[in-house]
Each structure stands twice: as C-alpha cells, then as structure tokens.
ROFITOR-884024 format. One line per 2 residues: number of its first residue (from 1); for each residue x, y, z of N, C-alpha, C. Coordinates in nm, 3 decimals. Example, Ala and Ser with C-alpha at 12.3 -4.5 7.8 and 13.67 -1.06 7.14 Angstrom:
REM ROFITOR-884024
1> 1.319/-0.569/0.780/1.230/-0.450/0.780/1.320/-0.330/0.780 | 1.285/-0.225/0.708/1.367/-0.106/0.714/1.290/0.003/0.787 .
END
This chain:
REM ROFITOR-884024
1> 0.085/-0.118/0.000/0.000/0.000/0.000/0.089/0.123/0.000 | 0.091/0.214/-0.070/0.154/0.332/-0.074/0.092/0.478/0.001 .
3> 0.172/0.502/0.038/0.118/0.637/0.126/-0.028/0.748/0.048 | 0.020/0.716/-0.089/-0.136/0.782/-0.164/-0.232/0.749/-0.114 .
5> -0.264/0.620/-0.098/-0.374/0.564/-0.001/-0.491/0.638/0.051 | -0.352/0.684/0.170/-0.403/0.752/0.274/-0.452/0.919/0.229 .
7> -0.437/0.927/0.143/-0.501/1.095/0.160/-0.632/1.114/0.176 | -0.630/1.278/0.254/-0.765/1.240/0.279/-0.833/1.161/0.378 .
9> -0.784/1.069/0.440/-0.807/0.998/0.547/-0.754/1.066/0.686 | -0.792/0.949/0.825/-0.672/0.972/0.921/-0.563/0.934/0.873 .
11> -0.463/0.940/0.907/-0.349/0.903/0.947/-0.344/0.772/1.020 | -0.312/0.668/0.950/-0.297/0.537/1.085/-0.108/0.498/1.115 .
13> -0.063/0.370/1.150/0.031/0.340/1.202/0.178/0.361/1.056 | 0.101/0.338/0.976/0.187/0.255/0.884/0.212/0.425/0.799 .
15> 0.119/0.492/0.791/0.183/0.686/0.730/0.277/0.748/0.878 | 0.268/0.680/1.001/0.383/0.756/1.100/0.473/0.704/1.090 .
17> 0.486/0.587/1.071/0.596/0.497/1.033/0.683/0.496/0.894 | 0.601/0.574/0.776/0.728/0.594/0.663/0.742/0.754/0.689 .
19> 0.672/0.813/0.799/0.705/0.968/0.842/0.851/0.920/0.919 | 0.828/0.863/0.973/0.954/0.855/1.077/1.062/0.810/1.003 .
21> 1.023/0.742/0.899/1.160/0.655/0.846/1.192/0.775/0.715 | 1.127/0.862/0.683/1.169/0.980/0.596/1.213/1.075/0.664 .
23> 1.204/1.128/0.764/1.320/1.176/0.879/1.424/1.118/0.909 | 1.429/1.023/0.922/1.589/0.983/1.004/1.667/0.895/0.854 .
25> 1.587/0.872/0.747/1.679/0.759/0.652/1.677/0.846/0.544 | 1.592/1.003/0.518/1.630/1.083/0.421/1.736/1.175/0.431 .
27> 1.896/1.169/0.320/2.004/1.221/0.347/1.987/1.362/0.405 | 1.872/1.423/0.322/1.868/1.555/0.318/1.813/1.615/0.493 .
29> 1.738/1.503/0.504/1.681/1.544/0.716/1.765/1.460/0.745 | 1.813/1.339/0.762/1.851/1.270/0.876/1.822/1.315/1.020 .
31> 1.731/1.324/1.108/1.709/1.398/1.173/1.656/1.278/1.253 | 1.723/1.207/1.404/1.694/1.151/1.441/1.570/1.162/1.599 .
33> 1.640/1.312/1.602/1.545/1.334/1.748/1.382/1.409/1.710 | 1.327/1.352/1.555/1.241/1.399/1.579/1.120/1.268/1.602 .
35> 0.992/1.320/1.687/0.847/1.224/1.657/0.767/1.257/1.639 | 0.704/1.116/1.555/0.565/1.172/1.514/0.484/1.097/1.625 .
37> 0.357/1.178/1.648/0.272/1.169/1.711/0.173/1.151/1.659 | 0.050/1.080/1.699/-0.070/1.065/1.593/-0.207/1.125/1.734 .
39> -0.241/1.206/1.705/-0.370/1.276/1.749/-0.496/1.271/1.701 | -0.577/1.226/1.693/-0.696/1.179/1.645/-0.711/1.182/1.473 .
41> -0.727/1.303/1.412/-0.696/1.308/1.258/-0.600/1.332/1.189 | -0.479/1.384/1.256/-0.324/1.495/1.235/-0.239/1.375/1.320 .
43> -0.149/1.454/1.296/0.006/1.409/1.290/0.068/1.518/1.371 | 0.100/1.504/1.454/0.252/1.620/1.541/0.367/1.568/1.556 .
45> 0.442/1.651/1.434/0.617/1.629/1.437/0.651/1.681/1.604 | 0.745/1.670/1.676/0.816/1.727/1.781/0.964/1.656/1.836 .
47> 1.002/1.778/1.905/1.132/1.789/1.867/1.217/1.889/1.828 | 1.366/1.900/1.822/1.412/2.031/1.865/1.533/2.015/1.701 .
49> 1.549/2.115/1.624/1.674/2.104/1.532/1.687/2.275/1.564 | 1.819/2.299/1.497/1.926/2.377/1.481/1.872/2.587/1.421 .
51> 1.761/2.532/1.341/1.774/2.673/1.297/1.589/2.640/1.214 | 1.504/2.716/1.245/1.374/2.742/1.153/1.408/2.714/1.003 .
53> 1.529/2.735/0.957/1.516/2.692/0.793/1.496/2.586/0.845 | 1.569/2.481/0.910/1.563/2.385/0.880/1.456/2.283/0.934 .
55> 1.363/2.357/1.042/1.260/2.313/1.030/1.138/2.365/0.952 | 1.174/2.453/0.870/1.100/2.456/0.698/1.100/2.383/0.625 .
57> 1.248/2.348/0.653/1.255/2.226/0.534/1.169/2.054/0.543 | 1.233/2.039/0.708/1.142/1.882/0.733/1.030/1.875/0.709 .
59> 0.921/2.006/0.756/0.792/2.012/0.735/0.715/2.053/0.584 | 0.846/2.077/0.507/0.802/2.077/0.338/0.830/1.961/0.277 .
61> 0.923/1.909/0.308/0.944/1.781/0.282/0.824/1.678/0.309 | 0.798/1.650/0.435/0.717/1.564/0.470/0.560/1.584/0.400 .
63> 0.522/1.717/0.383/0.398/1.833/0.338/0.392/1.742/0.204 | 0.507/1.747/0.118/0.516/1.705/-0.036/0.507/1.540/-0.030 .
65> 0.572/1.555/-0.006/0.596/1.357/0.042/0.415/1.327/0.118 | 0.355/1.335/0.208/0.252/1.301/0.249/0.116/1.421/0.241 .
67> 0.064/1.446/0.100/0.010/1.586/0.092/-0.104/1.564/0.123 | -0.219/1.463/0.143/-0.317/1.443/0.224/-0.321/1.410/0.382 .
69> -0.249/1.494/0.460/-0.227/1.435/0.581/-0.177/1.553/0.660 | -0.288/1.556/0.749/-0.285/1.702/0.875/-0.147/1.720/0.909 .
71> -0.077/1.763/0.931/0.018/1.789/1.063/0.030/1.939/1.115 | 0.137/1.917/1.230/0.093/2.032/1.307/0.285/1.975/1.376 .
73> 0.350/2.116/1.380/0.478/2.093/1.383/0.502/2.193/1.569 | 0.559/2.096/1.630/0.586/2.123/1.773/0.747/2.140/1.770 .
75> 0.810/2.162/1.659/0.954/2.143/1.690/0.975/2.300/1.750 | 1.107/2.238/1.803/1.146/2.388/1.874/1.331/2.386/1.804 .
77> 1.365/2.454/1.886/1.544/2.552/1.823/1.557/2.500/1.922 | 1.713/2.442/1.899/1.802/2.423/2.000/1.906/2.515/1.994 .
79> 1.935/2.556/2.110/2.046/2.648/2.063/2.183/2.645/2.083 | 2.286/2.699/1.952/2.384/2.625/1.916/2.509/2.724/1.965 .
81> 2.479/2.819/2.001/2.618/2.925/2.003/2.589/2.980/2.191 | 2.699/2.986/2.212/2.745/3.024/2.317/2.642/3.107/2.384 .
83> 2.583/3.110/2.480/2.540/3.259/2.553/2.643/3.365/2.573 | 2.558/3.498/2.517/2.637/3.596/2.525/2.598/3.642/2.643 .
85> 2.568/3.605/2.769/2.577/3.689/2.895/2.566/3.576/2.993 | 2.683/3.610/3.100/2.688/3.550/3.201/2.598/3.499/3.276 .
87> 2.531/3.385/3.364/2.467/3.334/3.434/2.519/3.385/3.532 | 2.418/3.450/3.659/2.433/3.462/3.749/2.350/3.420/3.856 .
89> 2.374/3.301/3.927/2.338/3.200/4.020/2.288/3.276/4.165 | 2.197/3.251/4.205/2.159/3.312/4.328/2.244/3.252/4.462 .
END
C-alpha cells in the first residue's frame, strides 16, 4: 500500500511509520530526534533542530511527500552558540 492511499483519510500506524523513516533515513533530514505523534486526525512532528530553515525544510518535505495528511509541527530551536551573557546563580 503506498502512502497515496491515505489521503484524505486519518493518518494510521503505517503513514507515521514511513514519516519517521523519511526523517531519520532521508540524506537531506537525517534527523533523528524527531516524533511523530498521531492525534486523532493529524500528525505532530516534535522535537528540537538547529535553525527554523531547517525546520522549513522537514515540514516541506514531509507536506510534499505526504500531501493528504494534517500535521501540526511542535519542533522547537536548540540552541547552538554560546550565551552571550553571564549566568548569574543566586
């Protein structure tokens, strides 16, 4: 069964499961810390990468790749560069 299938439908086990495996086994995301979640009709990516492009990109990717199928993106920024101001501990 191919993911076309599903458009238009819910979302069941087997569209989170080539979501997940097109995140972490596509060169272009390899992106292992992200999940999908399945919520009654939608899908929630979550999870933390590097910079908003690049969670533009996972969620266009996946958008094109699965175009009948809700999602709703919880990722957040991790952040990669130094703090520029001292912590000061009580």
């Amino acid at each position: 069964m191919t993911s076309s299938a599903h458009a238009g439908g819910p979302p069941d086990e087997y569209v989170e499961a080539e979501i997940h495996r097109l995140l972490t086994e596509n060169p272009e995301i390899a992106e292992q810390g992200i999940t999908v979640v399945r919520r009654e009709n939608s899908l929630i990516l979550q999870g933390e990468v590097e910079s908003p492009h690049r969670r533009d990109e996972i969620m266009r990717q996946v958008a094109e790749r699965f175009p009948g199928i809700p999602l709703t993106t919880d990722i957040g920024l991790i952040r990669t560069q130094a703090p520029t101001e001292i912590e000061q501990l009580p």
